[in-house]
C-alpha positions as CSV (number, residue, x, y, z in Angstrom):
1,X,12.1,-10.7,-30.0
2,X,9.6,-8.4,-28.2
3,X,6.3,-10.3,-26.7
4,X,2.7,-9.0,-26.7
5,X,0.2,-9.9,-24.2
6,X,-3.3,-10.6,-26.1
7,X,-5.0,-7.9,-26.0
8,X,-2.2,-5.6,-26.8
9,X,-2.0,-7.9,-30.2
10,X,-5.7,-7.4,-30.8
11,X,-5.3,-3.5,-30.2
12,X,-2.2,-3.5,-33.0
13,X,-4.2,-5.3,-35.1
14,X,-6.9,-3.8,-35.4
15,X,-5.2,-0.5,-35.7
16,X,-3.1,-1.7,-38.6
17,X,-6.6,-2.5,-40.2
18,X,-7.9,0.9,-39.3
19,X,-4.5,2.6,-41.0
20,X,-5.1,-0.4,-44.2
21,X,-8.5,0.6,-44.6
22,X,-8.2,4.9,-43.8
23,X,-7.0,5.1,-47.8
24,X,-9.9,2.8,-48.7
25,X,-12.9,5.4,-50.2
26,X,-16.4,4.2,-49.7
27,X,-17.8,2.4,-53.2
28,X,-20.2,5.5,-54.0
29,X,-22.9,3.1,-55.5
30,X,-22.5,-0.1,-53.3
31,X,-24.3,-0.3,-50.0
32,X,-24.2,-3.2,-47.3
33,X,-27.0,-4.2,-45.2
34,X,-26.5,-4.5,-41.3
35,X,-28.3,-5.0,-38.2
36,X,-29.1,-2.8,-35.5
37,X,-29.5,-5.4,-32.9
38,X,-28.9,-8.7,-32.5
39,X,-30.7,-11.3,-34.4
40,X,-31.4,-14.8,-33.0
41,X,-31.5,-18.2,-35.2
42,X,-35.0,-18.8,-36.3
43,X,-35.9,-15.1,-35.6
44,X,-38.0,-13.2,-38.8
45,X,-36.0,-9.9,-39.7
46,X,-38.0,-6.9,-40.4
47,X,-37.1,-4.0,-41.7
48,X,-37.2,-2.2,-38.7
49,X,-33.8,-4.3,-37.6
50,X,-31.8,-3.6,-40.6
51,X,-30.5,-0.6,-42.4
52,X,-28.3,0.4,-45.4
53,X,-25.1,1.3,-45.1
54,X,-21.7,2.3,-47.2
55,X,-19.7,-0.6,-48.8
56,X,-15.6,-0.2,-47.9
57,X,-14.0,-3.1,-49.8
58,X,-10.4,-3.5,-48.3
59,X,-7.9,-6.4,-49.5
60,X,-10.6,-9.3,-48.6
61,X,-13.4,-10.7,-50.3
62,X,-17.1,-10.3,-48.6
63,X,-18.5,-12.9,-50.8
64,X,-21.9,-12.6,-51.6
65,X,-23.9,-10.1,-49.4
66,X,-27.2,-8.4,-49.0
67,X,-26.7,-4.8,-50.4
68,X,-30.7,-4.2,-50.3
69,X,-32.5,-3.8,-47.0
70,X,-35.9,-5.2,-48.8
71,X,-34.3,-8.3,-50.0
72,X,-33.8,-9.2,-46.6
73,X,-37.1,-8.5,-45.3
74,X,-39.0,-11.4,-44.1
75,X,-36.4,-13.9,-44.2
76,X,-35.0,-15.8,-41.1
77,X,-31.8,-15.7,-39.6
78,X,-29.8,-19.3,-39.4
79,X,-27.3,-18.0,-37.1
80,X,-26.9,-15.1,-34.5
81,X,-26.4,-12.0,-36.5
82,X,-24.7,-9.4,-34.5
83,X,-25.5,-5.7,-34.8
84,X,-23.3,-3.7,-37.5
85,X,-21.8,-6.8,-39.1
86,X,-22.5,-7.0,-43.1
87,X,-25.5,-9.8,-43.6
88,X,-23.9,-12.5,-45.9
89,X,-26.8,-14.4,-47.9
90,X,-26.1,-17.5,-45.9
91,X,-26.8,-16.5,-42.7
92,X,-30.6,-16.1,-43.4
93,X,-32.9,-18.5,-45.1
94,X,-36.5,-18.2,-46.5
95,X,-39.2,-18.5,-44.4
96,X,-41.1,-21.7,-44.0
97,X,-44.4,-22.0,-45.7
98,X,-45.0,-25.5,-44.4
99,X,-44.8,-26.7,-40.8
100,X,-43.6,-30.1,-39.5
101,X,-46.8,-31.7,-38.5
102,X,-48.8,-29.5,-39.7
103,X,-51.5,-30.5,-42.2
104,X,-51.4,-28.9,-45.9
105,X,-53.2,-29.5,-48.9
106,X,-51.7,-31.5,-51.4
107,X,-52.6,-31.1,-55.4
108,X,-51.9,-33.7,-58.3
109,X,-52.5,-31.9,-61.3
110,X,-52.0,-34.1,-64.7
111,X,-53.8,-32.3,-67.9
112,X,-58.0,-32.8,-67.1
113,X,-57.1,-35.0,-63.7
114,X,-56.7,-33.0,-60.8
115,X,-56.6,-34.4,-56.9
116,X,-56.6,-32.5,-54.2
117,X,-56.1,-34.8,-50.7
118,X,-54.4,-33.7,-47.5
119,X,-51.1,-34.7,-45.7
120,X,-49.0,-34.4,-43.0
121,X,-45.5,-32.8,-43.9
122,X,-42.2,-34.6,-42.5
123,X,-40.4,-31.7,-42.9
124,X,-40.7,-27.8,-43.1
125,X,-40.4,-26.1,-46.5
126,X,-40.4,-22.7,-48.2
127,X,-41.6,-22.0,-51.4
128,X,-39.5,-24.3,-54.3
129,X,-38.4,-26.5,-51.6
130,X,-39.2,-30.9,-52.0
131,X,-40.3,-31.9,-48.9
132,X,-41.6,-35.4,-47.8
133,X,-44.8,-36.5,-46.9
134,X,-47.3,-38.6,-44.7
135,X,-50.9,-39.1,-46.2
136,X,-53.2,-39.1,-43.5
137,X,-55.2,-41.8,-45.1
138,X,-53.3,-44.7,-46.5
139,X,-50.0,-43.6,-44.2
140,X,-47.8,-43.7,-47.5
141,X,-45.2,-41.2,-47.8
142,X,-44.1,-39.0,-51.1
143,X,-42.7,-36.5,-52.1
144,X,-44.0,-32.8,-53.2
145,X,-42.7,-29.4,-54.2
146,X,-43.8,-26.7,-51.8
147,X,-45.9,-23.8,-53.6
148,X,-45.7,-19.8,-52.7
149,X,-49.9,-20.4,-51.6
150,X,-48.3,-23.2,-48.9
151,X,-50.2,-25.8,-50.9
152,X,-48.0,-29.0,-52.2
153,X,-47.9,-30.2,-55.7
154,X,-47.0,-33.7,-56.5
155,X,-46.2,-34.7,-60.0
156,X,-46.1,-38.3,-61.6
157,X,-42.9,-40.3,-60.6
């Protein structure tokens, strides 16, 4: 049996993927996003890093994807993203609205009783998120949903 070095391996395979996929047509209506640098963790994509291109689905399964550059806009990368690599939803996550340590303005809403107090957050959040807690006052901790304003609602438990 005949023995490749490495690199030699890497150049046959990714030739025999370049053959596999030369029969593959583009998906006329299907689009994938990319980057066109790389993103860092914890970095906000714009628009301006990402654009649209052509969907080729070989043998393998992408999962899910972002096929829409504006879905993507404002969100923030998890991991590095490298440039031309299709975006899969889980390498970005939506932006926090709420800051660790950073005070916020809790609401208690229950029918003609509302209270409005402010409290330290435990935890970062983005809108829909339930984060914990610290009232400034008192120095209890609770729990509250994170709103799209960046205020926190709390609900009777």
């Amino acid at each position: 049996m005949r023995r490749f070095s490495r690199s030699r391996l890497r150049l046959l395979a990714a030739a025999a993927i370049a053959l596999a996929c030369a029969g593959v047509p583009a998906l006329a209506d299907e689009f994938a996003v990319v980057t066109n640098r790389v993103v860092y963790p914890g970095e906000i994509i714009t628009m301006t890093m990402v654009e649209e291109v052509p969907l080729v689905r070989g043998n393998r399964n992408l999962g899910p994807i972002y096929q829409q550059a504006g879905l993507i806009d404002g969100k923030v990368a998890r991991r590095t993203i490298l440039p031309g690599r299709i975006i899969p939803e889980n390498a970005v996550r939506p932006a926090y609205l709420v800051q660790v340590g950073q005070p916020v303005q809790v609401i208690y809403n229950d029918g003609g009783l509302v209270i409005n107090a402010t409290a330290v957050p435990l935890e970062a959040g983005a809108a829909g998120d339930v984060i914990t807690l610290r009232n400034i006052d008192s120095g209890r901790t609770f729990s509250g949903t994170v709103m799209s304003d960046g205020t926190v609602r709390v609900s009777a438990s």
